[in-house]
C-alpha positions in Angstrom: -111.6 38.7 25.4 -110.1 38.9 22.0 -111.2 40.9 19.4 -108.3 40.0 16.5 -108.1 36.6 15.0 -104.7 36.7 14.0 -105.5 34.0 10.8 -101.6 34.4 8.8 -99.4 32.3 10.9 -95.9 32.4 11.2 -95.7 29.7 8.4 -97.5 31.5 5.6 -95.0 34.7 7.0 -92.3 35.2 4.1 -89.0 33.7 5.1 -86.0 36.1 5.0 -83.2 34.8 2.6 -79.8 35.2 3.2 -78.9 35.5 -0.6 -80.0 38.9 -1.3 -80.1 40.4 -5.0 -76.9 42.0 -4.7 -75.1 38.9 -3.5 -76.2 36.5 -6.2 -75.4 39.3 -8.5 -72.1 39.5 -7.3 -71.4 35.6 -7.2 -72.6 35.4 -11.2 -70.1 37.9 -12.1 -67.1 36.6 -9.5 -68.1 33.6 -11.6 -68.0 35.2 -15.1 -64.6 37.1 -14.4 -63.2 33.5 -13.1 -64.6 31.4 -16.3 -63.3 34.1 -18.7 -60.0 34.8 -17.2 -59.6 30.9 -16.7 -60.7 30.4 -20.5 -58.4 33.1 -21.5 -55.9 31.7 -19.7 -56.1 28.2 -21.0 -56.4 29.5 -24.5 -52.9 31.1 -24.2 -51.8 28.1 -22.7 -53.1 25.7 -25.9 -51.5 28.4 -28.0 -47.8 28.0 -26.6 -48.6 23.9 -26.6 -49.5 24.7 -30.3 -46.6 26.7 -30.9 -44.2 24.4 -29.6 -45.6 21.6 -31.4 -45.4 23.4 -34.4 -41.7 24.3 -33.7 -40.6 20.6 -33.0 -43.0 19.1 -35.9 -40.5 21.6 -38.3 -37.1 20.6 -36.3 -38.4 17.4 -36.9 -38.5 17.6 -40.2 -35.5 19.2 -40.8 -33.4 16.2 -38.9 -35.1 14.2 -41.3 -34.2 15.5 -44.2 -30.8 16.0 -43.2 -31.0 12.1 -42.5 -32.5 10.9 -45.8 -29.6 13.0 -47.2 -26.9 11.8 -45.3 -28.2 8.0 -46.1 -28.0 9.3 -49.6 -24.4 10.5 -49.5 -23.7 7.2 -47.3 -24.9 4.9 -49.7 -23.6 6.3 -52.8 -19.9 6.2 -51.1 -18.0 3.5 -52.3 -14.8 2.5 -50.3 -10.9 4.0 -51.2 -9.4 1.3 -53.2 -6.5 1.9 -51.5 -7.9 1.5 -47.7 -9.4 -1.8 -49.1 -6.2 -2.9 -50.3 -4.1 -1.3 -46.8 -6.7 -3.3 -44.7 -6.4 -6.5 -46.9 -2.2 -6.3 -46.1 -2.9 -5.8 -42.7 -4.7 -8.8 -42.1 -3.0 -11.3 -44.1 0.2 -10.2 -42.5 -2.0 -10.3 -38.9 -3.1 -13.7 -40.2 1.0 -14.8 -41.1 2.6 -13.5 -37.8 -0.3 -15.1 -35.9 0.1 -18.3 -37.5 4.3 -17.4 -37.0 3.7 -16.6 -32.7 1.9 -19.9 -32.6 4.6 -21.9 -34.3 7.2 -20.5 -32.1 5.2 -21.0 -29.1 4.5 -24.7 -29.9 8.1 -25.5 -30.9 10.8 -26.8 -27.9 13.5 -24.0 -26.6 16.4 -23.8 -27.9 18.4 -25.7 -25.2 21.7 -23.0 -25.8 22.8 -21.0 -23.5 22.8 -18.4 -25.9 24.7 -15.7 -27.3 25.0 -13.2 -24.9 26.2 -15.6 -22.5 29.2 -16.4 -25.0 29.7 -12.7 -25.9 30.0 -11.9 -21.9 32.8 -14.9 -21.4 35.0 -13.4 -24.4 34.6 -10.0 -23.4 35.9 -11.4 -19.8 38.9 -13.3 -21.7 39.9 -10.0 -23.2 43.6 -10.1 -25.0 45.5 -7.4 -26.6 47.1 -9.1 -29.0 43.8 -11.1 -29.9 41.0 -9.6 -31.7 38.1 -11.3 -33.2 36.5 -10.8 -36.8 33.9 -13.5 -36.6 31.8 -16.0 -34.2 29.7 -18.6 -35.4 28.1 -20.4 -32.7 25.6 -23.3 -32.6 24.4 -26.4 -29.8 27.7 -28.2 -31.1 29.9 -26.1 -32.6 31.8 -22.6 -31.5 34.0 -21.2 -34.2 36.2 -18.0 -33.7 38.2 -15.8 -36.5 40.2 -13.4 -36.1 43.8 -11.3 -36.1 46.4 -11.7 -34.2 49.9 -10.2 -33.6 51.9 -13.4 -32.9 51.1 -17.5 -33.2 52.1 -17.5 -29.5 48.8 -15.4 -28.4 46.3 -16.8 -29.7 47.3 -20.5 -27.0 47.8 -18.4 -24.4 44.5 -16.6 -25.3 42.5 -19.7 -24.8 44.2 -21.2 -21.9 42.1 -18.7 -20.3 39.3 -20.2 -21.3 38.5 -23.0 -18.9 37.1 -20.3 -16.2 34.0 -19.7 -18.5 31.6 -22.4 -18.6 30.7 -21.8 -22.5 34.0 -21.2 -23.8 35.2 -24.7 -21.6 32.3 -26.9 -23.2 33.3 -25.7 -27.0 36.7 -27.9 -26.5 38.3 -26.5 -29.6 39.4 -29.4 -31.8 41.3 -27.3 -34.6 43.7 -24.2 -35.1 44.9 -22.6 -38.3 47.0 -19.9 -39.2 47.5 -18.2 -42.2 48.9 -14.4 -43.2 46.1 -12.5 -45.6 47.3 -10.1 -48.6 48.1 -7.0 -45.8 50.5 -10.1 -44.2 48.5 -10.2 -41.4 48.0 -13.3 -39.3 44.4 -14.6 -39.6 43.5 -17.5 -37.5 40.6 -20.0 -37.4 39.5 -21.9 -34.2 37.0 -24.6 -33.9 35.1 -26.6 -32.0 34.7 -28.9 -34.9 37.7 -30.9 -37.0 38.7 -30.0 -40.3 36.6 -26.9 -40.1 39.5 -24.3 -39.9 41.1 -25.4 -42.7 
């Protein structure tokens, strides 16, 4: 038989924690040391943010008074005179040549076969006793001046003639002789009449 009524049952017993004193203690100041070091932290952090602000809001300033003072000088320069004038030449004479390369481009070739062709067929026709002192040349008319040492060279000069195709198409109609002040004999020869006298 039983002689204890055991009454205080297991759920009135006190339950054993597994926090202890010590542990939460620990915990708060873990937790302490974190929020202060993190605030501390931050705080330095806000400071170089500040700083730099600071140094950029003064750099920023300083650009833009360096601009308001360069608009200054900028707008109280007035242009040189003389660049005003240079530029002015060198677009009227833009305008003129412009106006001068269209013209040409419009206009027909010259239906010639030009100078240097002629100048290549005397050089070929080359006489000692012959030597020029002027050439006028056109589409019709070829005229030759010059010296020479006797009346016989100058016919035998162009009787070479007919091998060029420039010199053959001038067909010169006229010849004239004369002596100049140094009695020298100066000739004229022409594709044209009347136009060596």
């Amino acid at each position: 038989m039983k002689q204890h009524i055991n009454l205080y049952v297991d759920a009135l017993r006190p339950q054993r924690e597994s926090l202890s004193l010590p542990v939460v203690l620990v915990f708060w100041c873990l937790s302490i040391l974190f929020i202060a070091g993190s605030a501390i932290w931050l705080n330095s952090r806000l400071a170089d943010a500040q700083y730099q602000l600071s140094m950029t809001q003064m750099t920023n300033k300083q650009l833009n008074q360096q601009l308001a003072a360069l608009t200054q000088q900028l707008q109280q320069r007035q242009p040189s005179s003389n660049l005003v004038r240079k530029k002015e030449l060198v677009t009227a004479e833009h305008k003129v040549k412009t106006h001068l390369l269209r013209e040409l481009s419009n206009r027909e070739p010259l239906k010639n076969q030009g100078f240097s062709q002629l100048m290549l067929e005397l050089a070929k026709h080359h006489d000692d006793d012959v030597w020029l002192s002027g050439i006028k040349a056109s589409e019709t008319n070829l005229a030759l001046t010059g010296f020479t040492r006797t009346s016989k060279a100058v016919p035998r000069w162009v009787q070479g003639f007919h091998q060029g195709p420039r010199l053959q198409k001038a067909g010169f109609a006229s010849l004239s002789m004369s002596r100049d002040e140094n009695q020298r004999l100066l000739f004229t020869l022409s594709s044209l009449p009347g136009e060596s006298e």
